[in-house]
C-alpha positions in Angstrom: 0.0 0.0 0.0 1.2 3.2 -1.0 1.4 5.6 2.5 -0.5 8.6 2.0 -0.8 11.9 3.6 -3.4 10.4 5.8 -1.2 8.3 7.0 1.9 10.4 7.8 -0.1 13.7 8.7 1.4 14.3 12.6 1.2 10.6 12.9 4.2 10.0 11.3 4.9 6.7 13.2 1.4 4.8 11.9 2.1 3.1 9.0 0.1 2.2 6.3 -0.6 -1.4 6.4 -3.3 -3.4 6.0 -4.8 -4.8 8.8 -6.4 -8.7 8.4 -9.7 -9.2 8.5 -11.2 -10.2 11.4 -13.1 -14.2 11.5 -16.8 -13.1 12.0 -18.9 -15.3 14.4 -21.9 -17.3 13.9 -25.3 -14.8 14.7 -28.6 -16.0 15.6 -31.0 -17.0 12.9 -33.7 -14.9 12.7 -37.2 -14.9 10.3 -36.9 -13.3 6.6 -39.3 -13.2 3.6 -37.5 -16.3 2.6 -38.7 -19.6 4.9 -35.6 -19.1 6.7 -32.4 -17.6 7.3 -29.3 -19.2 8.6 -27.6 -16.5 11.8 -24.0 -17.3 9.3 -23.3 -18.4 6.3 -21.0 -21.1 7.6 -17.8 -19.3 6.2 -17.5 -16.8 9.4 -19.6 -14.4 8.3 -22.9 -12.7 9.4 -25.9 -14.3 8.4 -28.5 -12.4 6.8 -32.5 -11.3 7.5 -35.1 -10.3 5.2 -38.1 -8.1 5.2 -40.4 -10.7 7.3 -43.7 -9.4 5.2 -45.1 -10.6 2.0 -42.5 -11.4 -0.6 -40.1 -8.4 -0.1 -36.6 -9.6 -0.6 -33.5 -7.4 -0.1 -31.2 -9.9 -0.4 -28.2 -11.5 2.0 -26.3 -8.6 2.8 -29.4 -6.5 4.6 -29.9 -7.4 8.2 -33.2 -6.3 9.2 -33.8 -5.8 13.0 -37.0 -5.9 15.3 -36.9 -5.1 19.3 -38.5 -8.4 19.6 -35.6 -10.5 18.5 -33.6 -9.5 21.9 -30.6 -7.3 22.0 -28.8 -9.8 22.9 -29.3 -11.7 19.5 -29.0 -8.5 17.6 -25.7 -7.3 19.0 -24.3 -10.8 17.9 -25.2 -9.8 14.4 -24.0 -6.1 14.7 -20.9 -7.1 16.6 -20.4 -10.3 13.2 -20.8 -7.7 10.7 -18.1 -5.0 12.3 -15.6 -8.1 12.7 -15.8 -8.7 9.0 -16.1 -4.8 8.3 -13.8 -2.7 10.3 -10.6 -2.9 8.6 -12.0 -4.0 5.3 -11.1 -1.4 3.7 -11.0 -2.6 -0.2 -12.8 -5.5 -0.1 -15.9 -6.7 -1.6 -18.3 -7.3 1.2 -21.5 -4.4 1.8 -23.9 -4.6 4.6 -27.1 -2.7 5.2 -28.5 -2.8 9.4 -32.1 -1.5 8.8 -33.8 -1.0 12.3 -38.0 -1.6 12.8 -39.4 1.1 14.5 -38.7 0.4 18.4 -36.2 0.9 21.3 -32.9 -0.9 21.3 -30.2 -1.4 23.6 -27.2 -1.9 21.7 -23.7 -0.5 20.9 -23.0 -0.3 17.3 -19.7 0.2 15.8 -19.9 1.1 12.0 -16.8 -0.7 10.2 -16.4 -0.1 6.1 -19.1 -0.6 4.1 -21.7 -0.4 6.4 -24.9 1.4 6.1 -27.1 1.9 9.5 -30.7 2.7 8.8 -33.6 3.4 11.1 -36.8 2.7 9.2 -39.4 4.9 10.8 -41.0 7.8 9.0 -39.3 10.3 12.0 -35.4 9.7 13.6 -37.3 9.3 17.0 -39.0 6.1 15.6 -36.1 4.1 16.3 -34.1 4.9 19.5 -30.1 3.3 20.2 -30.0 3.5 23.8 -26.0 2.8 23.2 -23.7 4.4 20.8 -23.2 4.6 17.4 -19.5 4.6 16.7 -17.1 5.2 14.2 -13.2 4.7 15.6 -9.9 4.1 14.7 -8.4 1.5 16.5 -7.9 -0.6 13.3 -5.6 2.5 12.3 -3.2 2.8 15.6 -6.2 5.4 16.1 -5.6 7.5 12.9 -8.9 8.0 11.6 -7.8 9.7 8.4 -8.9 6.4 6.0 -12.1 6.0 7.9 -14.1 6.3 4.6 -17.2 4.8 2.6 -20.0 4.4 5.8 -23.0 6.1 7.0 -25.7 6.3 9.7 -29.2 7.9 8.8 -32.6 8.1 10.4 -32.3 7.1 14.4 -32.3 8.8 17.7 -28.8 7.7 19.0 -28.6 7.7 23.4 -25.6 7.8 24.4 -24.9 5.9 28.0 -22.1 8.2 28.8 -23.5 11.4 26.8 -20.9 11.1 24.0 -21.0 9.6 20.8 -18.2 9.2 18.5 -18.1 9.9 14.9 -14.5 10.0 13.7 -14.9 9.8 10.1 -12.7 10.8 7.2 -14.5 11.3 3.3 -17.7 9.6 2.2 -18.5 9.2 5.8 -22.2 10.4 5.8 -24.4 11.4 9.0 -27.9 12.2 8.3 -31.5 12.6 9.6 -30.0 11.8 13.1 -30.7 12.9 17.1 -28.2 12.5 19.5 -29.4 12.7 22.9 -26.1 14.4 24.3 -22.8 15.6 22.7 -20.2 14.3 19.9 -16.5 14.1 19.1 -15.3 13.8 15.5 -12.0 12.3 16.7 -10.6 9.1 17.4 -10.4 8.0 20.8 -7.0 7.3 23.0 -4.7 5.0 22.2 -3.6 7.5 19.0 -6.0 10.5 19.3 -4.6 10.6 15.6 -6.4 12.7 13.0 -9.6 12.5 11.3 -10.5 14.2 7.8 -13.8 15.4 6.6 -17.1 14.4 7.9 -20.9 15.6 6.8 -23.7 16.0 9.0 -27.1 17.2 7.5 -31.1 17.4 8.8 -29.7 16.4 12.3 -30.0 17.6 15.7 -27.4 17.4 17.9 -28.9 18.7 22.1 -25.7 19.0 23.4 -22.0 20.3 21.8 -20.2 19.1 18.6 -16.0 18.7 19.3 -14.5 18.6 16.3 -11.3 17.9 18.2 -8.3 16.5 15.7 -11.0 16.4 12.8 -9.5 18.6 9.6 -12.5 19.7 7.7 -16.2 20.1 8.3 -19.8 20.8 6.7 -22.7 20.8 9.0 -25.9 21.8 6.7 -29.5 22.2 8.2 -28.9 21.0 11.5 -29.7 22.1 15.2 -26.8 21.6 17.8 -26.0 22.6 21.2 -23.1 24.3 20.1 -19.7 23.9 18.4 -16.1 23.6 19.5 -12.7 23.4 18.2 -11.5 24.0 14.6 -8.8 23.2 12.4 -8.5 24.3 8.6 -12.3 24.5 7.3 -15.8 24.6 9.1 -18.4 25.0 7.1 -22.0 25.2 8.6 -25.2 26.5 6.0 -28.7 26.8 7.8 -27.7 25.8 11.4 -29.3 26.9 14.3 -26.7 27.2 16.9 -23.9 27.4 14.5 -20.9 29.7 15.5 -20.7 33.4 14.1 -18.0 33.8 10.8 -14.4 34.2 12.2 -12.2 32.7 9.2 -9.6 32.9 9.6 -9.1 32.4 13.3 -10.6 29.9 14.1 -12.0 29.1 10.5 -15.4 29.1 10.8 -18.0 30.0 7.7 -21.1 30.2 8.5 -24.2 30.9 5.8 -27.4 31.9 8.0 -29.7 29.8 5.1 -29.5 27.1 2.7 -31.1 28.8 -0.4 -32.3 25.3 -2.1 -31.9 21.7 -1.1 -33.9 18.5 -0.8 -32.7 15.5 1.6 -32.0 12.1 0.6 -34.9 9.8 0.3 -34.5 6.9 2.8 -36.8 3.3 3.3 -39.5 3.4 6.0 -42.0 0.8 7.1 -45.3 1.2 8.5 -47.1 -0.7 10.9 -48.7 -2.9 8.4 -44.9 -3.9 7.4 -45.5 -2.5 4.0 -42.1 -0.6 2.9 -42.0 2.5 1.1 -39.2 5.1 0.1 -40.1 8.6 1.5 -39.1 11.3 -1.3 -38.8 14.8 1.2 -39.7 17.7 -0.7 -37.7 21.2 -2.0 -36.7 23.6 0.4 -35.8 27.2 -0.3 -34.0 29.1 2.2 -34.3 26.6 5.2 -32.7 26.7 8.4 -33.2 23.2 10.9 -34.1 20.3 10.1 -37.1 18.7 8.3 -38.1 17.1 10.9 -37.9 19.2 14.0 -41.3 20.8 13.5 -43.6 17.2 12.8 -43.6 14.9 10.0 -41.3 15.6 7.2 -42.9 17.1 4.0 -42.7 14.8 1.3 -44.4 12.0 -0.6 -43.7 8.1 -0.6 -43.4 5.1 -3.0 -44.2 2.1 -2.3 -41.5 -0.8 -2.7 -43.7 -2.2 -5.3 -43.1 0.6 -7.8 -39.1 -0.1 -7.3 -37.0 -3.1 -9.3 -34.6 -4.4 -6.0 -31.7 -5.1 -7.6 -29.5 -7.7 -6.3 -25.6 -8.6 -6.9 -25.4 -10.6 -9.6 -28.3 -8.3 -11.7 -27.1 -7.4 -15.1 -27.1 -3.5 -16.6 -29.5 -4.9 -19.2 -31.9 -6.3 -16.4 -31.6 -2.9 -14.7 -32.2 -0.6 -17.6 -35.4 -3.0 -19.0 -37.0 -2.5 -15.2 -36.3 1.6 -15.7 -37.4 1.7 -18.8 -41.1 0.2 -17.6 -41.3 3.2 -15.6 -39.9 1.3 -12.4 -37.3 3.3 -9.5 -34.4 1.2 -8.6 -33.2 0.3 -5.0 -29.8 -1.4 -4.9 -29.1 -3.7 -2.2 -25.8 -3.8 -1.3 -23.6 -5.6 -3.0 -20.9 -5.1 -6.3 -22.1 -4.6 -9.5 -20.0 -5.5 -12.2 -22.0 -3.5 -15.3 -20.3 -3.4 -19.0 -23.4 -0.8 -20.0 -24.6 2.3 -18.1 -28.1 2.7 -16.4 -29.8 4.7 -17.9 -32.2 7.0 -16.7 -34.8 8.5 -18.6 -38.2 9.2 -16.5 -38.8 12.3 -15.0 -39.2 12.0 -11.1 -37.1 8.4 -11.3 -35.1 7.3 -7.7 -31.9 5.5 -7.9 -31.0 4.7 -4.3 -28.6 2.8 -3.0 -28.8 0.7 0.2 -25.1 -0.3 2.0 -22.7 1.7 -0.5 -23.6 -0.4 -3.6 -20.8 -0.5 -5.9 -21.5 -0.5 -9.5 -18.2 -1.4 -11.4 -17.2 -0.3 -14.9 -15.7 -3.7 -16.4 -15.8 -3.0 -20.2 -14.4 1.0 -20.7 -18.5 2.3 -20.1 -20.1 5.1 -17.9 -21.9 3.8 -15.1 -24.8 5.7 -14.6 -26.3 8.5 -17.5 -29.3 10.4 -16.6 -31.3 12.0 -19.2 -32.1 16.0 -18.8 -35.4 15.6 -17.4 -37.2 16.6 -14.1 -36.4 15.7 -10.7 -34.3 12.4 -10.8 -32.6 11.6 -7.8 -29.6 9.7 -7.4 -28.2 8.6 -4.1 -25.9 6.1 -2.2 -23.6 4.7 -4.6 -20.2 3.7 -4.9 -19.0 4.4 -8.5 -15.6 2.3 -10.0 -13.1 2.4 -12.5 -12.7 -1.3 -13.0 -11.6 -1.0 -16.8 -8.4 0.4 -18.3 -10.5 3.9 -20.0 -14.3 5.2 -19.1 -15.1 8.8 -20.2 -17.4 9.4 -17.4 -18.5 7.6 -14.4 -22.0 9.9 -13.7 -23.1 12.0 -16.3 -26.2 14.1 -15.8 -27.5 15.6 -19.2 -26.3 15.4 -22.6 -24.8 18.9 -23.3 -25.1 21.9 -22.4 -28.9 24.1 -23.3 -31.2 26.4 -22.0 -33.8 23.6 -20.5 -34.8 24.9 -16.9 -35.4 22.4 -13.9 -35.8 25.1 -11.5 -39.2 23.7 -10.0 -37.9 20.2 -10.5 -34.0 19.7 -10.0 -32.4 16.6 -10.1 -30.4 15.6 -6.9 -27.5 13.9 -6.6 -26.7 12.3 -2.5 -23.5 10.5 -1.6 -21.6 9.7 -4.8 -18.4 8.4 -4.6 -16.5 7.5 -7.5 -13.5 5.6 -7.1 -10.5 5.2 -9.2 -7.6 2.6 -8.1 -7.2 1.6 -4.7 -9.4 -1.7 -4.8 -8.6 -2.5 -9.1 -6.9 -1.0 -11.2 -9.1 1.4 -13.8 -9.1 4.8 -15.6 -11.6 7.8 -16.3 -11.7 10.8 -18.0 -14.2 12.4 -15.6 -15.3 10.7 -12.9 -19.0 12.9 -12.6 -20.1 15.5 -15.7 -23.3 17.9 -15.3 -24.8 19.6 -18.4 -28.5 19.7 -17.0 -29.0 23.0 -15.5 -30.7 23.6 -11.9 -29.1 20.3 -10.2 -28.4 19.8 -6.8 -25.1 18.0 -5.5 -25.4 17.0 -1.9 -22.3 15.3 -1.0 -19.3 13.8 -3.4 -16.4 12.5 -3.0 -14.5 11.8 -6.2 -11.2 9.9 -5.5 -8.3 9.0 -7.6 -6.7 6.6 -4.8 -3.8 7.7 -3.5 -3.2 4.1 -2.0 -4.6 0.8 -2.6 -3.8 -2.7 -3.0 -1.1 -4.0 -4.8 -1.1 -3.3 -8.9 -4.0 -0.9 -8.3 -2.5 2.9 -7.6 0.0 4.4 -10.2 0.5 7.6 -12.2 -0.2 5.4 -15.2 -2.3 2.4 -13.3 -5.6 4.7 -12.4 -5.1 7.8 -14.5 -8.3 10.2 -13.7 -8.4 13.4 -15.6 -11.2 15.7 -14.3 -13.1 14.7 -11.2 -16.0 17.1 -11.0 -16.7 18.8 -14.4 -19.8 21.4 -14.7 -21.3 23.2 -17.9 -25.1 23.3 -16.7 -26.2 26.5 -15.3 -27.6 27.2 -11.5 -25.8 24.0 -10.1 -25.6 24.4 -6.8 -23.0 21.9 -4.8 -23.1 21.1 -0.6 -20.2 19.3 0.9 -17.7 18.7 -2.9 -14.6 16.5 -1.4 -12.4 15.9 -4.9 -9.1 14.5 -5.2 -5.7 13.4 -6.9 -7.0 13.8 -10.6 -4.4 14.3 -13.0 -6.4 17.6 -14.6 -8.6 20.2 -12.9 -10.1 18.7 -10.1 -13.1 20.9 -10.6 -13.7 22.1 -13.8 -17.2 24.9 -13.3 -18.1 26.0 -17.0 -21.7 26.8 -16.0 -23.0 30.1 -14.7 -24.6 31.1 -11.7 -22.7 27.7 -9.8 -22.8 27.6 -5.7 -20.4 25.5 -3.8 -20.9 25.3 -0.2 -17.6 23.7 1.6 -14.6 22.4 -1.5 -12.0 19.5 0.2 -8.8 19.0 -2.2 -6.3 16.8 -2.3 -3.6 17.4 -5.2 -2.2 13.9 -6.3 0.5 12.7 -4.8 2.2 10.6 -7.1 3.2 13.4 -10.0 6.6 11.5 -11.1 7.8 14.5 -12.8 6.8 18.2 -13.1 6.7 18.2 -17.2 4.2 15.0 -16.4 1.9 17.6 -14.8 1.7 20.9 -16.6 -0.4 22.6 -19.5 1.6 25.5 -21.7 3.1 27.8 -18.9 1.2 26.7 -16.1 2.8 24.6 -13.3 0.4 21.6 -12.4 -3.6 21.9 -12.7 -5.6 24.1 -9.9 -8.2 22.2 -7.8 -10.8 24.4 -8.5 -10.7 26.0 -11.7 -13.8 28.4 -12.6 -14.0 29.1 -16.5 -12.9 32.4 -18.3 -16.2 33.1 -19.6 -18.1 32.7 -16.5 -19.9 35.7 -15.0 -21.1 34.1 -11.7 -20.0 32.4 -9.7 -19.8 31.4 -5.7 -18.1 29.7 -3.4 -17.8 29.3 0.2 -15.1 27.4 2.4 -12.5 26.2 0.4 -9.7 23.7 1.3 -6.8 22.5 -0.8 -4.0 20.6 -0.2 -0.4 19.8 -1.6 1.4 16.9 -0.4 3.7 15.0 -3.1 5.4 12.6 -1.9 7.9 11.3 -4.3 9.9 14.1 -3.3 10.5 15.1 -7.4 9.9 18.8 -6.2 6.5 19.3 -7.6 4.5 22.6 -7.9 1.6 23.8 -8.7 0.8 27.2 -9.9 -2.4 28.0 -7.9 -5.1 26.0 -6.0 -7.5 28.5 -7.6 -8.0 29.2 -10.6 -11.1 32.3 -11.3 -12.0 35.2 -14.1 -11.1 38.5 -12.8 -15.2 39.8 -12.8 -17.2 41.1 -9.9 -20.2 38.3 -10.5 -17.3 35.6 -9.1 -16.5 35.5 -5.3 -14.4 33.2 -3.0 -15.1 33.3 0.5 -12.6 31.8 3.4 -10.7 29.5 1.1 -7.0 28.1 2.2 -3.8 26.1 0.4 -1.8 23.9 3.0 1.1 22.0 2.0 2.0 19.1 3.6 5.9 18.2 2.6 7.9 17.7 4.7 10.7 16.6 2.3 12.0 17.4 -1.3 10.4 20.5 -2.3 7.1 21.1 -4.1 3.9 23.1 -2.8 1.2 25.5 -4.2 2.9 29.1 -5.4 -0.3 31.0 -4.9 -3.8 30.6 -3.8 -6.0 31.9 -5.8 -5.2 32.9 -9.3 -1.3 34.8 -9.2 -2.3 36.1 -5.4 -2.0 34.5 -2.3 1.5 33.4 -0.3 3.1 30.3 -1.4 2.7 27.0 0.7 6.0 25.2 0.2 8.6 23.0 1.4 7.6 23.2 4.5 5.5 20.6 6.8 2.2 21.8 7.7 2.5 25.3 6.1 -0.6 27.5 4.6 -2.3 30.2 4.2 -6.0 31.4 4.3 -7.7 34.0 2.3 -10.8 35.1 0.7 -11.3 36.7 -2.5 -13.5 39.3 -4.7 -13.1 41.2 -7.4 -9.6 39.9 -8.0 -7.9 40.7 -4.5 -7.3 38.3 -2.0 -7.6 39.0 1.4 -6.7 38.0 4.5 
């Protein structure tokens, strides 16, 4: 494995090794829609549940709890899954823990790959008397690789008043109460770092510690209140949030989120019929959805979805959408040599566990046509195939349609390039619709892996998050190690609420990475022609680390026009060997970050002068 910054940031002494899997043990056996279904698989790992009602069938890798299966039993099943799952970090296993509506008393630990779901139509429908943890220990407590889980739609009671949620990138937190306070940092032995988090339509009573935790968004939450920083929080429509103070401590803060609609998630009624609740749009919100009564919204029934299971083929899929069905995938890998394609207005694509559809055969994996209100949501997206032009591509070019009463969404999409195979893109996620809405990405050229799968030439990725629609508006954009412009923004009137960069590390040469004049590629690069455009907390990073003294030019790259503003945004380079670092920050202004470990500098900008 190739040791990255997130494993040498002030923690010089962890390496980067992987750790082996943990044996799982045999859980109880439990009802599902099937006649029955063995507690394990009787290869040490955790058996499986269905949906216990009619003929609804998610397949082995959802475990569905009930309170009237006994904690006891369902912490066996929990505690099976997190032995498989917590330093699995590319393998192929997914698991979804779907909770009935009920009271449990259990202590959940949320290893890769592992999706926790209450399935009541509120978060207080299902209550965790216990925590609901995400740690480090696998990682000598560095949480800086604690990537691709999530937790959604519980109350979560802490014993002790804390919970723990030390997460790095694709990490979600959403539609959650936590009866007490949180730390986003791992716990002693290490204390080591953690590196981005997300938390959305949550409430939080007491105070948030970010502690060791590097970058931040909090988006239509209510919390206690807020302590510690490091280099970027971001909080849009909070109640309680802390007042602006970027620089010191970095803190942006926008009073109202001016459009956004939450992630549709599974419910069950009493009747044990399950639906997917669709919330509606929201303009210029504050709080959650939730806080005042039932979300607003609209539900489908499971019947009006094809369930997709491991093993489903892309011309299976795309005969069920093309009947007018939605999709749910159960969790799983997906091996596709076609895209899905998406052509109904108003069609859900959800995924359940980080699904992981896999490019085999040099194809996207996902088009959606430019029509009205699609939503897309919890996927994994791979390059398993030497060339794809585009992983996610929403729209076909760029024209004047408007979506403004019905946007598409877009809700944790992770593209993935090396680290697990080896595979290549052009651009990992393309928008030409206009009006979409992009709530949480993280677009990842790996900067480590297993063997034969990370290499300047092994996963090449050219752009990672390229926009020519108009009115695309972006909350919580994580995009790194691309070998072009990590963003590329050609549309007008684009809003980015909190930008995490990561230029890639492996640049074996500076004449490998440079166009005409310019040193490098900038991480956020806003075209020339472009007459609007904003952006609030900004983060990028340099760390090269095959000490060939790299440089780039500038992390940000803007036209010199009034209509384009970049507030609180920041360069920090991370060598601590062999030269190399970011020259400016935002176009040819801005103090160079170089050679130095640790060193940046934080700025915001208008009208073509930065300022501190």
């Amino acid at each position: 494995m190739i040791p990255s910054r997130r494993s040498v940031l002030r923690t010089a002494a962890v390496a980067a090794a992987a750790v082996p899997l943990a044996g799982a043990t045999a859980g109880p056996a439990f009802a599902s829609s099937s006649a029955s279904a063995a507690g394990a698989d009787g290869h040490g790992r955790p058996g499986h549940g269905g949906f216990g009602h009619g003929t609804t069938d998610l397949g082995p890798n959802v475990l569905v709890f009930d309170p009237s299966m006994g904690d006891a039993a369902i912490q066996k099943q929990i505690d099976a899954v997190f032995a498989v799952q917590e330093s699995n970090q590319f393998g192929t296993e997914r698991y979804a823990l779907a909770f009935k509506p009920g009271t449990y008393n259990v202590e959940i630990n949320v290893g890769f790959y592992t999706h926790v779901l209450g399935l009541g139509a509120s978060p207080e429908d299902v209550v965790i008397n216990g925590h609901v943890t995400v740690d480090a220990q696998w990682f000598d407590g560095n949480g800086t690789q604690d990537f691709w889980r999530a937790a959604e739609n519980l109350t979560i009671v802490p014993p002790d008043g804390l919970d723990r949620w030390a997460v790095a990138q694709a990490a979600p937190m959403r539609r959650v109460h936590v009866k007490g306070n949180m730390i986003l940092m791992p716990s002693p032995p290490g204390n080591g770092w953690s590196s981005g988090g997300f938390l959305v339509d949550s409430v939080v009573d007491g105070q948030i510690d970010s502690g060791s935790q590097q970058q931040w968004l909090t988006r239509n939450a209510t919390i206690g209140s807020w302590k510690g920083a490091n280099w970027n929080m971001v909080f849009v429509g909070v109640q309680g949030a802390p007042a602006t103070s970027f620089p010191t401590p970095p803190y942006t803060t926008v009073d109202r989120t001016p459009i956004v609609r939450e992630k549709p998630f599974l419910t069950v009624d009493r009747r044990g019929a399950y639906e997917v609740f669709v919330p509606s749009l929201r303009r210029n919100s504050t709080g959650t959805t939730w806080a005042g009564g039932r979300t607003a919204g609209h539900s489908i029934p499971l019947t009006r979805f094809h369930v997709a299971k491991p093993g489903d083929s892309a011309a299976t899929i795309n005969a069920a959408l093309a009947h007018g069905k939605h999709l749910l995938l159960t969790p799983g890998m997906y091996p596709l040599s076609e895209p899905l394609k998406v052509c109904r207005p108003g069609t859900i694509v959800l995924g359940l566990g980080l699904a992981t559809l896999q490019a085999v055969d040099g194809n996207s994996l996902i088009e959606v046509a430019d029509v009205d209100d699609v939503t897309v949501a919890g996927v994994l997206l791979e390059a398993a195939s030497a060339h794809s032009p585009v992983l996610l591509r929403v729209g076909h070019g760029r024209n004047r349609r408007s979506h403004a009463h019905r946007p598409t969404a877009l809700f944790d999409i992770f593209p993935r390039i090396g680290g697990s195979v080896p595979g290549g893109t052009d651009v990992s996620i393309q928008i030409d619709s206009n009006d979409v809405i992009v709530d949480h990405v993280w677009a990842w050229r790996a900067d480590h892996g297993l063997d034969g799968s990370v290499g300047w030439a092994v996963n090449p990725a050219g752009v990672g998050f390229l926009v020519n629609g108009d009115r695309v508006t972006t909350y919580g954009l994580f995009v790194e190690h691309h070998q072009n412009y990590e963003v590329l923004w050609n549309g007008n009137h684009g809003r980015t609420y909190f930008f995490q960069n990561e230029h890639p590390y492996d640049v074996p040469t500076q004449s490998a990475w440079r166009h005409g004049d310019t040193k490098g590629y900038a991480a956020y690069k806003v075209g020339d022609h472009v007459t609007d455009h904003h952006a609030w907390g900004l983060g990028s990073y340099a760390f090269f680390n095959l000490h060939a003294d790299i440089y780039t030019d500038r992390a940000y790259e803007v036209p010199d026009t009034p209509g384009v503003t970049f507030t609180s945004l920041m360069t920090v380079c991370l060598n601590d060997a062999g030269g190399g670092g970011i020259l400016h920050c935002i176009n040819n202004t801005g103090d160079p970050v170089v050679n130095g470990f640790g060193t940046y500098d934080m700025k915001s900008y208008s009208n073509g002068v930065g300022v501190v």
